[in-house]
N, C-alpha and C positions, 0 to 999 in steps of 0.2 A: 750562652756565649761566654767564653773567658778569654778573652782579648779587651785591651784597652787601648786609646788612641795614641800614639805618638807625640811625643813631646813638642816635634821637631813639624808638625804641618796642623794647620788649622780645624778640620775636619777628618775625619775618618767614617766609613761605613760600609759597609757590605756590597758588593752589586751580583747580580745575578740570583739572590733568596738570601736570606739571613742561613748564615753558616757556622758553621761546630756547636749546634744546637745540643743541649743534654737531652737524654727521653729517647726511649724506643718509641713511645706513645707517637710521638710527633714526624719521629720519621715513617712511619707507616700510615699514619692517618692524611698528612700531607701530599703526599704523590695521589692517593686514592682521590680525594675530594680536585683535586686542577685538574686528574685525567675523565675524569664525571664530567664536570664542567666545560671538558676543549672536546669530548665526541657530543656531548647534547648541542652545546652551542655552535661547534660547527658544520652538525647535521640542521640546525636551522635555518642558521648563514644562508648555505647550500641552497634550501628550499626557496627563500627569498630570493637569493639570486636568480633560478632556474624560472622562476614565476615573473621578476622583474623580466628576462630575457626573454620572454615566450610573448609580455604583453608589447615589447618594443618589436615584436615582430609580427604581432598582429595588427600592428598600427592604433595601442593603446599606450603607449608612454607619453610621458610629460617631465617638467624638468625637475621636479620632485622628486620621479620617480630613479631618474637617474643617478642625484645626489643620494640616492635611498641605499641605492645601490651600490654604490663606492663606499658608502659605511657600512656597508654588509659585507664587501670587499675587504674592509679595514679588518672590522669586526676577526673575520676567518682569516688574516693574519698572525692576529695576535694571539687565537686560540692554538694555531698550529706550529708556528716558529717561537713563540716565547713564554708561553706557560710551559712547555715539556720540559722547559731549559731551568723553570724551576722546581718542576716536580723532580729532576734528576739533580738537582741542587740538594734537594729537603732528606732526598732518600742517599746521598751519599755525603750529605754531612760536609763533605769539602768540594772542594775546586777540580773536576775531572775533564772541562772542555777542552783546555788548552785557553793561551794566550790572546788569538784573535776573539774569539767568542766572548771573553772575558772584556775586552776591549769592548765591544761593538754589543755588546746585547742591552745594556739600558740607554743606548744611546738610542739602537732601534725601538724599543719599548714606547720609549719618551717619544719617539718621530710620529709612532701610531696614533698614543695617543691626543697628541698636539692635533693631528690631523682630522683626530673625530668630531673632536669639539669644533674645530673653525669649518669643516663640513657643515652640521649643523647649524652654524652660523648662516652660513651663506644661503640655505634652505630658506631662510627666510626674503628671498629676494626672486627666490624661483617662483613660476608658477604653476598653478594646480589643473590646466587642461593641458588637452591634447598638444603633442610637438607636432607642427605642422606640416603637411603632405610628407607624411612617412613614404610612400609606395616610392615615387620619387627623391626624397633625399638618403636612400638604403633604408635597409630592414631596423638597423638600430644607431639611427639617428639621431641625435642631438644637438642642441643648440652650444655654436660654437664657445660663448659667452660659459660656457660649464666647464668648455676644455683646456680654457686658458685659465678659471678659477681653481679646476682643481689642479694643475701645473704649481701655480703659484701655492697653493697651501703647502703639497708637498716638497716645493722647497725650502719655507718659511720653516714647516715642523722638523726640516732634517738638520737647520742653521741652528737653531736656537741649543738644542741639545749637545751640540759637539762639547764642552764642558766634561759631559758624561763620558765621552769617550778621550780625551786629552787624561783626566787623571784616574782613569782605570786602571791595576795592571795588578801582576800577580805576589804573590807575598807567599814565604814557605814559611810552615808551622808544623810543630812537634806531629800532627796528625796529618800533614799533606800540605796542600798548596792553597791558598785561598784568594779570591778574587776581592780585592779592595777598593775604592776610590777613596786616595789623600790628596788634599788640594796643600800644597805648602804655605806657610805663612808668606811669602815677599807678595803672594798672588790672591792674600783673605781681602784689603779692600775691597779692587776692583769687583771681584766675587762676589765681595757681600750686598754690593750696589747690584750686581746681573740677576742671582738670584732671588732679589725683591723683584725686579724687574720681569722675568721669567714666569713664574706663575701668574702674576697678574693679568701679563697681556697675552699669555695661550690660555688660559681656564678662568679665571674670577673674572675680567671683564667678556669675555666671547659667552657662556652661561646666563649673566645677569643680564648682559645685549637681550640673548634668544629667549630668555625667559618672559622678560617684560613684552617684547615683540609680540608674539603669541599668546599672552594673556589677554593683551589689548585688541587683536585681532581677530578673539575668538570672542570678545566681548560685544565688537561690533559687530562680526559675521551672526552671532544669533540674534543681537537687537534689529538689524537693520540692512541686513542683506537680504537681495531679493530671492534667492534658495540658500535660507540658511542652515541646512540640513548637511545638504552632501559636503559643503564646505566645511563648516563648524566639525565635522570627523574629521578631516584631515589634520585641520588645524590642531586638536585636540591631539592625536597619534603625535604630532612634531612636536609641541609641548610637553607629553609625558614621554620621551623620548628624551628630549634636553633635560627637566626637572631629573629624571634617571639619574642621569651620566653625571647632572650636578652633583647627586645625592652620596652617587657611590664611589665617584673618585673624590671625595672629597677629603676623605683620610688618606689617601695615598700623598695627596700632594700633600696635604696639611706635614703631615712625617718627612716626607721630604725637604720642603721649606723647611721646618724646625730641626733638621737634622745638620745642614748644608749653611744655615746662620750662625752655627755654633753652639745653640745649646745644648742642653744635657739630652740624651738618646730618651725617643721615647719607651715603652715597656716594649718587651719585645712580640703579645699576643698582639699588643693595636699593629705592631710592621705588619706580621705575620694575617690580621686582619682586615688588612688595607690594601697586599699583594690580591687574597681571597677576592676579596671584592672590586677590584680592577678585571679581573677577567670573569666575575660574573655578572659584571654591566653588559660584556661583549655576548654573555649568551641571553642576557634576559632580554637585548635589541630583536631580536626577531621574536620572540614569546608576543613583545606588544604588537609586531606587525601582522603578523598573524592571528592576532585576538581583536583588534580595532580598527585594521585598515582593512574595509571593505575589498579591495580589488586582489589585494593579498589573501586574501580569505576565500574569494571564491576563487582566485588560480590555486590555492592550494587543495579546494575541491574539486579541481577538474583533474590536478594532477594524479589524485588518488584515482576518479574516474578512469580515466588512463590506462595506470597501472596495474587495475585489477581487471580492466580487459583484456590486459595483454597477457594475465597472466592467464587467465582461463581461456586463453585459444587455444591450445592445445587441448583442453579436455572439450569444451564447447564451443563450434566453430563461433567467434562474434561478427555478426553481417553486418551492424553498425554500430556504432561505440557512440555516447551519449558526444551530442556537442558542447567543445569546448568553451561555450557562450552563455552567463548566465550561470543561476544559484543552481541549489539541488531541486527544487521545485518544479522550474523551468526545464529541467533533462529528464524528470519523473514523466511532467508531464506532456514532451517532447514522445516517449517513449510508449506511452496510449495511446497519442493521435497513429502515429506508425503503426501501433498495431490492431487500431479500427479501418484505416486507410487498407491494407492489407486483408484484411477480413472482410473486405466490399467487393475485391476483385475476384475473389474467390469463391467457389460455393461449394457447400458440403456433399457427398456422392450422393447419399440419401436423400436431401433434399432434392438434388437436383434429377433423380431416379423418378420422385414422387409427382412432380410438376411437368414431367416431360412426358408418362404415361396418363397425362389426364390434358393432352394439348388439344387444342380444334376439336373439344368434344362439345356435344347441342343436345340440347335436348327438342325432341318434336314438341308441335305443339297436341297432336293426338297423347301424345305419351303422358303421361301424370307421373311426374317424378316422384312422389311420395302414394303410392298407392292407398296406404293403409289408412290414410285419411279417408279416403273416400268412402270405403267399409265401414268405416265408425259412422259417419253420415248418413249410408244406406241403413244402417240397422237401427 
């Protein structure tokens, strides 16, 4: 970067990816690793979403399950609307969006992220059975109490950021156009009070809420609950779920705050590693629900069951495809019983040749069925 902050406004920095980077190195290696990141992570999304959808439809959701799902929602925003915006940031070195984009893209950024975390939050208030009578209240049902909390987050996470998008806007430089936010000095007080305020109360306190929440709850659910099993996994996936999200935005914001207070810029690999790690919290969120949430884990065995039935019908007709209820054990051996049951009704030609030519057959009682005994006896 060879740009320095204006005299004339409090703050200066980059929005949309740090730009007029030196290095071929960096512009090549940077688009490659966000676009890795936003097809892995949003082909996971995807799966969680499709598996959360398929169990509110089988009349297996709960209100966990739902909020799971909105951050999987969240998640596959961010990989698809705002990492590409920096991959084409990194690889053209300047400002090619235009004006609005420029404007509105870390205001969006910041909206997502605000919303994951206080998600999370509220997780801790839901509960972990069944929503009740699905058949009758629709296929994907939820309790109202979910749809009014997620209303209000996302309007909270869209308030707090406007900042980001008030002093956004474009700046022309010897190599193009670049996208800046300069707050001017008449407006560094008030500012410098907001964003103390800012961070705190979207991430540092919502994090430490969720974390202690579920430390202590996973502490009594193994001591002293009466199935401390299937509960302590849940608890446990929502835990390391929030520890994540603490762990890995927490240099984003850190650079943020420190940038936006005034002080000196931090280096520019911690930005550049703090961008990296913001969207690969969004794809490591489905890696854990897939690896630790049991119901995630076996709908994403069913789906694979599925899909490889479907694919070999065209070559081998499939008469039944495994049910979609239960592990791979349970469909294995689902898949015996069928074809012992089947194998009872039926009988083989030969057998059934050999038992039909020897029916309503007697022996006399003059007749000696084994003659050659008697010969041995005679002699």
């Amino acid at each position: 970067m060879d740009i320095d902050r204006p005299s004339n406004v409090s703050f200066f920095d980059f929005v949309g990816g740090v730009q007029l980077l030196q290095g071929e190195d960096t512009r090549t290696a940077m688009p490659i690793i966000l676009i890795g990141i936003c097809v892995s992570g949003a082909v996971g999304n995807l799966l969680v979403l499709l598996i959360f959808i398929r169990d509110f439809r089988n009349g297996k959701g709960s209100e966990v399950k739902a909020l799971l799902a909105s951050l999987a929602s969240t998640d596959l925003v961010i990989l698809l609307l705002c990492a590409p915006v920096r991959a084409v940031t990194y690889y053209k070195q300047t400002w090619t969006l235009g004006s609005f984009v420029c404007s509105t893209t870390d205001w969006f950024q910041h909206s997502c992220v605000v919303a994951k975390t206080l998600i999370l939050a509220v997780t801790t208030r839901a509960k972990h059975t069944l929503v009740p009578s699905p058949a009758a209240m629709g296929p994907l049902h939820s309790p109202s109490w979910i749809h009014g909390a997620l209303a209000f987050i996302w309007i909270v996470s869209m308030m707090f950021p406007i900042p980001q998008m008030l002093f956004a806007s474009l700046v022309p430089h010897s190599r193009g156009n670049i996208c800046v936010s300069e707050m001017p000095v008449c407006a560094s007080d008030f500012m410098s009070l907001f964003y103390k305020i800012y961070p705190t109360a979207t991430f540092v306190v919502p994090v430490i809420f969720t974390l202690a929440y579920y430390t202590k709850t996973l502490h009594n659910a193994v001591n002293h609950a009466p199935s401390p099993q299937h509960q302590s996994k849940v608890i446990l996936v929502l835990l390391c779920l929030s520890g994540a999200l603490g762990i890995m935005l927490l240099p984003e914001w850190g650079t943020f705050t420190w940038i936006r207070l005034g002080y000196n810029k931090p280096p520019v690999g911690l930005l550049i590693f703090a961008q990296v790690l913001l969207y690969a919290c969004s794809s490591l969120s489905p890696v854990i629900l897939m690896t630790m949430y049991d119901d995630v884990r076996q709908g994403l065995i069913t789906v694979w069951f599925i899909a490889t039935c479907r694919s070999k019908k065209k070559r081998v007709k499939c008469n039944k495809c495994p049910k979609t209820e239960g592990n791979g054990a349970e469909v294995a051996a689902n898949a015996v019983a069928n074809a012992v049951s089947e194998g009872k009704e039926k009988t083989f030609p030969d057998v059934e040749h050999f038992w039909t030519g020897r029916r309503n057959t007697h022996v006399e009682e003059e007749q000696d069925p084994v003659p050659w005994e008697r010969e041995e006896k005679m002699l």
